[in-house]
C-alpha positions in Angstrom: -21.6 -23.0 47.4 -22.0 -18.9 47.3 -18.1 -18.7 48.4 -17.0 -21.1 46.0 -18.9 -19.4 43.2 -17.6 -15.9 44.3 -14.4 -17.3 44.3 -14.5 -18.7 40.8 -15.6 -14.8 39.7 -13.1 -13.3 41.4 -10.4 -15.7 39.4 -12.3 -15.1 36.2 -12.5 -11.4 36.3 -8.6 -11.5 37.7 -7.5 -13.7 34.4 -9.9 -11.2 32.5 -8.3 -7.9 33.7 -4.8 -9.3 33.2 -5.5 -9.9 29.6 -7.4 -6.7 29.0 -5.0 -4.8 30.6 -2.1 -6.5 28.1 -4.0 -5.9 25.4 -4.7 -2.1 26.6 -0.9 -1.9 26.8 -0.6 -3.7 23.4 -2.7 -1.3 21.8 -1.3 1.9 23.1 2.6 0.2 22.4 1.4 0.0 19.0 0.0 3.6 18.4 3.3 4.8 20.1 5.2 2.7 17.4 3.0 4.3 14.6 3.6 7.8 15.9 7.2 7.2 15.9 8.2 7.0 19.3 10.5 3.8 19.4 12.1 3.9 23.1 9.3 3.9 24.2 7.1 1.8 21.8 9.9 -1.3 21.4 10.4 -1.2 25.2 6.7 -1.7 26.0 6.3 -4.3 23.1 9.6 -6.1 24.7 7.8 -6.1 27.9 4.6 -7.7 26.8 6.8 -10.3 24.6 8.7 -11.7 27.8 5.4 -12.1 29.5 4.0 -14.3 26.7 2.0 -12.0 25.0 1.8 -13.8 21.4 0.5 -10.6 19.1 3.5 -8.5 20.9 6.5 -11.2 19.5 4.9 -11.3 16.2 4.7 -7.6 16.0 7.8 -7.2 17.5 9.8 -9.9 14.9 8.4 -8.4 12.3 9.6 -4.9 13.6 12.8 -6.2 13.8 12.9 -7.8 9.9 11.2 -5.6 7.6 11.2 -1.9 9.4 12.7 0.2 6.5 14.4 3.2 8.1 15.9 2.3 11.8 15.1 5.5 14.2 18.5 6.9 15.6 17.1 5.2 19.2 17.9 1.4 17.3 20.8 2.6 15.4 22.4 3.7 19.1 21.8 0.3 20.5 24.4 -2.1 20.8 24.1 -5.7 19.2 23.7 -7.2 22.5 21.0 -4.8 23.5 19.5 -5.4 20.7 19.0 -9.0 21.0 17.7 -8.0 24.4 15.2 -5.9 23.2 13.9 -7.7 20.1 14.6 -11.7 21.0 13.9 -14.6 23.7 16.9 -14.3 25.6 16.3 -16.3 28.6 18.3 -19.2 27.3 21.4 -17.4 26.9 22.0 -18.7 23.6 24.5 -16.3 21.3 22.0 -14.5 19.2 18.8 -15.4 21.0 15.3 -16.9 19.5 13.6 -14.8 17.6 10.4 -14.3 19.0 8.4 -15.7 15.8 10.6 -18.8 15.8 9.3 -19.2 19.5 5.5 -18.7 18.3 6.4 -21.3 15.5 6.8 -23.8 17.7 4.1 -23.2 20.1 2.2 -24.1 17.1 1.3 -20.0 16.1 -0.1 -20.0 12.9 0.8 -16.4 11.6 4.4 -17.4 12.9 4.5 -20.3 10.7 3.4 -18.8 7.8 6.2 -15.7 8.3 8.7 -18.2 8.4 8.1 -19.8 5.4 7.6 -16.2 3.8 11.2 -15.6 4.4 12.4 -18.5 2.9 14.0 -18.3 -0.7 11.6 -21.3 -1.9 8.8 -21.3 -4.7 5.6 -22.0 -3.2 2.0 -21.3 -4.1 -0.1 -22.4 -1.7 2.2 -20.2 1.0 0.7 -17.2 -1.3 -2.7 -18.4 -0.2 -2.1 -19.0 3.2 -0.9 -15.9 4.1 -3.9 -13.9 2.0 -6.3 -15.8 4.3 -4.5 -14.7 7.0 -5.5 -11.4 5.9 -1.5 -10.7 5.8 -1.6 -9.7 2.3 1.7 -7.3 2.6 3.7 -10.5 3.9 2.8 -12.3 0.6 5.2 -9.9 -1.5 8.7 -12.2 -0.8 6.9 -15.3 -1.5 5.3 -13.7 -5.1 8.8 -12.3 -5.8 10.1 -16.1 -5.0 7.6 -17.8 -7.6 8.3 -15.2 -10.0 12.2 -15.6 -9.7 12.9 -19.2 -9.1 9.6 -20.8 -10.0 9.0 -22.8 -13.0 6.5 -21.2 -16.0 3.5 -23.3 -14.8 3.6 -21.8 -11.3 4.2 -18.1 -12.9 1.0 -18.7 -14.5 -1.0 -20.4 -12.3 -0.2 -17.1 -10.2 -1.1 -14.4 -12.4 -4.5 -16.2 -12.9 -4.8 -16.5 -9.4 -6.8 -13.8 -7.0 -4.3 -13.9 -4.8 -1.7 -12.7 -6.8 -0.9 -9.0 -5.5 -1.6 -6.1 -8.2 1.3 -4.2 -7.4 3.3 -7.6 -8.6 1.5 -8.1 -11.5 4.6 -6.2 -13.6 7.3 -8.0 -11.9 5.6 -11.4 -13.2 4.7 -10.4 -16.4 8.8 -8.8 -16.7 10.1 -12.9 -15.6 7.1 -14.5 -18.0 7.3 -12.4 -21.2 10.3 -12.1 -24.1 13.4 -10.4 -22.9 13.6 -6.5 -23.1 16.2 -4.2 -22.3 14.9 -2.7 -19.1 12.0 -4.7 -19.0 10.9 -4.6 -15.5 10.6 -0.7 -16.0 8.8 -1.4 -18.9 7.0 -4.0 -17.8 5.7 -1.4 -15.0 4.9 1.4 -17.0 2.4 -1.1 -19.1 0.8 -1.6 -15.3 0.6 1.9 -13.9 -0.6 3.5 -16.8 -2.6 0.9 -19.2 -4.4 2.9 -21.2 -0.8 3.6 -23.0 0.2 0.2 -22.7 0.3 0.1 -26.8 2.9 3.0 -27.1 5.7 1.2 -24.1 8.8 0.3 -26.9 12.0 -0.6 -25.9 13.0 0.7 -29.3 11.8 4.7 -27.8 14.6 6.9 -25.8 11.9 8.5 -23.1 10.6 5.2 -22.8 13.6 3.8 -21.8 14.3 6.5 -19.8 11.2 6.7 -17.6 12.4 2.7 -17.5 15.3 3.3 -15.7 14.0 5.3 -12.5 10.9 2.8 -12.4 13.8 -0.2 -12.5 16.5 1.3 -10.6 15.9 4.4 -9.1 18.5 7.4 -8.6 21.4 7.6 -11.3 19.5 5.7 -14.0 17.0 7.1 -16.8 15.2 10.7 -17.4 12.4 11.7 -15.3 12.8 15.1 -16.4 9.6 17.6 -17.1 9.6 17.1 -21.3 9.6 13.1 -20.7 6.3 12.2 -21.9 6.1 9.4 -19.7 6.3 11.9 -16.2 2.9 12.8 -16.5 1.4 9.1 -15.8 3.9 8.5 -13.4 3.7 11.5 -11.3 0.1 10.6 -11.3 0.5 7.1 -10.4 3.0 8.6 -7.6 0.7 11.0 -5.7 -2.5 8.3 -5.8 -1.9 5.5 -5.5 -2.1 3.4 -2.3 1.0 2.3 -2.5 2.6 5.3 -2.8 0.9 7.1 0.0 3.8 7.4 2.2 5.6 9.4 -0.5 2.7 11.5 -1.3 1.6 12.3 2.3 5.1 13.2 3.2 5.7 15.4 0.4 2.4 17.3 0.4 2.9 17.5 4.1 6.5 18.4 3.5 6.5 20.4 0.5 3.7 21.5 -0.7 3.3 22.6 -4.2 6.6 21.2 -5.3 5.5 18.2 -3.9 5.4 15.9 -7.1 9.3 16.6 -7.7 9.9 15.8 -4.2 7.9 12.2 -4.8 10.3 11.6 -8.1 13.1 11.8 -5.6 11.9 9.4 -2.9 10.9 7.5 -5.6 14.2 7.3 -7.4 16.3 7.0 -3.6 14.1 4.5 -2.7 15.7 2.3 -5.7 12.7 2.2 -7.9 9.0 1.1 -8.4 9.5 -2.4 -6.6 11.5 -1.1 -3.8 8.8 2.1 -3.5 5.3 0.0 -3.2 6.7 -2.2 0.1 6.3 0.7 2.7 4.1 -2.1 4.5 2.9 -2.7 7.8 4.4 -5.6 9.3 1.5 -7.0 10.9 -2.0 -6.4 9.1 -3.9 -8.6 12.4 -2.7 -5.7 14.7 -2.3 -2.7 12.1 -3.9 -3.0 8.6 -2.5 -1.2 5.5 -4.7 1.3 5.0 -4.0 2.5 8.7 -0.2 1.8 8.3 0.1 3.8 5.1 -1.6 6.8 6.3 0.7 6.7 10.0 3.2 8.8 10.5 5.6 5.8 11.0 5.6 5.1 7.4 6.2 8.5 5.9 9.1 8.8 8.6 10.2 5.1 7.1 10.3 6.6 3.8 12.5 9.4 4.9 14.7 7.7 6.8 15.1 4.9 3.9 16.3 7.4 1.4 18.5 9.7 4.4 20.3 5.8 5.1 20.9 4.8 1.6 24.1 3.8 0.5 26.2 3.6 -2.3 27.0 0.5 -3.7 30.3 0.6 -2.2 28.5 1.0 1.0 31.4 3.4 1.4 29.3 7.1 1.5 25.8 8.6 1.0 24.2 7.6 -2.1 23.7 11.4 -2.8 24.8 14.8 -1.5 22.8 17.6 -0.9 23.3 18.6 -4.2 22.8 15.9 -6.3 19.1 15.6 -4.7 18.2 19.3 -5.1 18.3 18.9 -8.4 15.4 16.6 -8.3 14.1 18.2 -5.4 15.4 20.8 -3.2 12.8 20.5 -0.4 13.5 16.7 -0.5 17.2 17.1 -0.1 16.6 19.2 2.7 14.4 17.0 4.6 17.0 14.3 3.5 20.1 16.0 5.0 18.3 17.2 8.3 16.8 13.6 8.7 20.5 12.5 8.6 21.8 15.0 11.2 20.2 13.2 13.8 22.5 10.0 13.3 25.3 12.0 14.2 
């Protein structure tokens, strides 16, 4: 009776160590990942996904979909090592599974529910699924979904709902209200800076200006010093949590000019709706408030605006030049960050 009860410890505290000893690995692949160290981070995860570890594939699959700026260790892989590294490919098949496809049908809730976020179809109770999940970020395609392609009922059953996401709120009110000429800018300047809301015309030249950058980003509007809008912006820029990647990396970066260099990332980043979704991609593992503050998300805000292309796709959407004369510390960090893709 003693042996067989020693026995049944020792299989207990074997199972046990296995597990803690995935999740130790899990945990330190994940603070390598937020510290920027890719090889070695992705590899690790990769690891712990072929073994079955479920928190590693969903961290990894959402790696591979919504990571903003690609480290020059991704862009160097090839496509078929990147299927390797990122996807189930034990059954040889020509692109591989991703791995939240293979949660999905082991019947992996969070899977599920990232599926259906990446799908192009209205749906509201998706919204509060993935809120009690506690994977709030996640719920910013589906919002954008209702907004775009749902009918008026669902718009406004969102925006009375608590799940709708504040940094949204504009981009519903822009696809409910009356047509304006850039009226998702000025839809977002009514958000960020409400105590104004009164004096945001589409009839006023600054107004539409300031519009513009919050719309569109670089090439469009006025974000110069005499707008009278740059004041509430710039403020919005450097506090909000939303922004945090910007600010951090230009106070880090660039000290006391570092609002000019937070116009600019704001601008290359293509605007206010493209600047807020610096997210992490899996709030179980890492929530926002630690993913905003990481150094992996002021590196993806760099590397977003280094990448960016013009519409052609053809060259850089801005020289050295052109950037300076937002920012000359940001065009330098821009240029250098590109360097390193050469």
């Amino acid at each position: 009776m003693r042996t067989r009860l020693l026995l049944w410890l020792i299989t207990v505290f074997t199972v046990w160590s296995g597990f803690a000893q995935a999740q130790s690995t899990l945990e330190r692949a994940t603070e390598y990942w937020l510290k920027g160290r890719d090889q070695k981070s992705l590899i690790m995860l990769a690891e712990l996904a072929r073994a079955g570890n479920a928190d590693a594939r969903l961290l990894l699959g959402r790696i591979e979909t919504t990571d903003l700026g690609p480290s020059p260790f991704r862009m160097s892989l090839s496509k078929d090592e990147t299927r390797a590294l990122f996807r189930d490919i034990s059954e040889h098949t020509l692109f591989g599974k991703t791995w939240i496809s293979v949660e999905a049908a082991l019947g992996n809730e969070y899977a599920h529910a990232f599926l259906r976020a990446a799908q192009p179809v209205p749906r509201l109770g998706l919204i509060e699924r993935l809120n009690r999940l506690q994977e709030y970020q996640a719920a910013d395609h589906p919002t954008r979904i209702v907004a775009l392609y749902g009918n008026q009922s669902m718009r406004d059953k969102l925006r009375a709902s608590e799940f709708l996401m504040s940094d949204l709120e504009p981009y519903l009110d822009y696809l409910s209200g009356t047509p304006e000429p850039r009226g998702d800018g000025l839809a977002v300047l009514r958000h960020i800076a409400p105590d104004l809301r009164a004096s945001v015309s589409a009839d006023d030249a600054e107004t539409l200006g300031m519009a513009g950058i919050l719309s569109l980003g670089y090439g469009y509007g006025d974000h110069s010093s005499g707008n009278r809008w740059r004041a509430p912006v710039e403020s919005w820029l450097l506090s909000s949590p939303s922004t945090k990647p910007i600010a951090d990396l230009c106070a880090v970066e660039c000290g006391g000019a570092k609002a000019n260099c937070a116009f600019a990332f704001l601008a290359l980043s293509g605007g206010y709706f493209e600047a807020i979704r610096v997210d992490s991609p899996f709030e179980k593992l890492i929530p926002q408030a630690q993913f905003v503050s990481s150094h992996r998300a002021r590196i993806m805000v760099l590397r977003r605006a280094a990448l960016a292309r013009s519409e052609t796709n053809l060259t850089w959407l801005a020289d050295h030049k052109q950037i300076a004369e937002i920012s000359e510390c940001a065009a330098d960090l821009i240029i250098n960050e590109r360097q390193k893709y050469q």
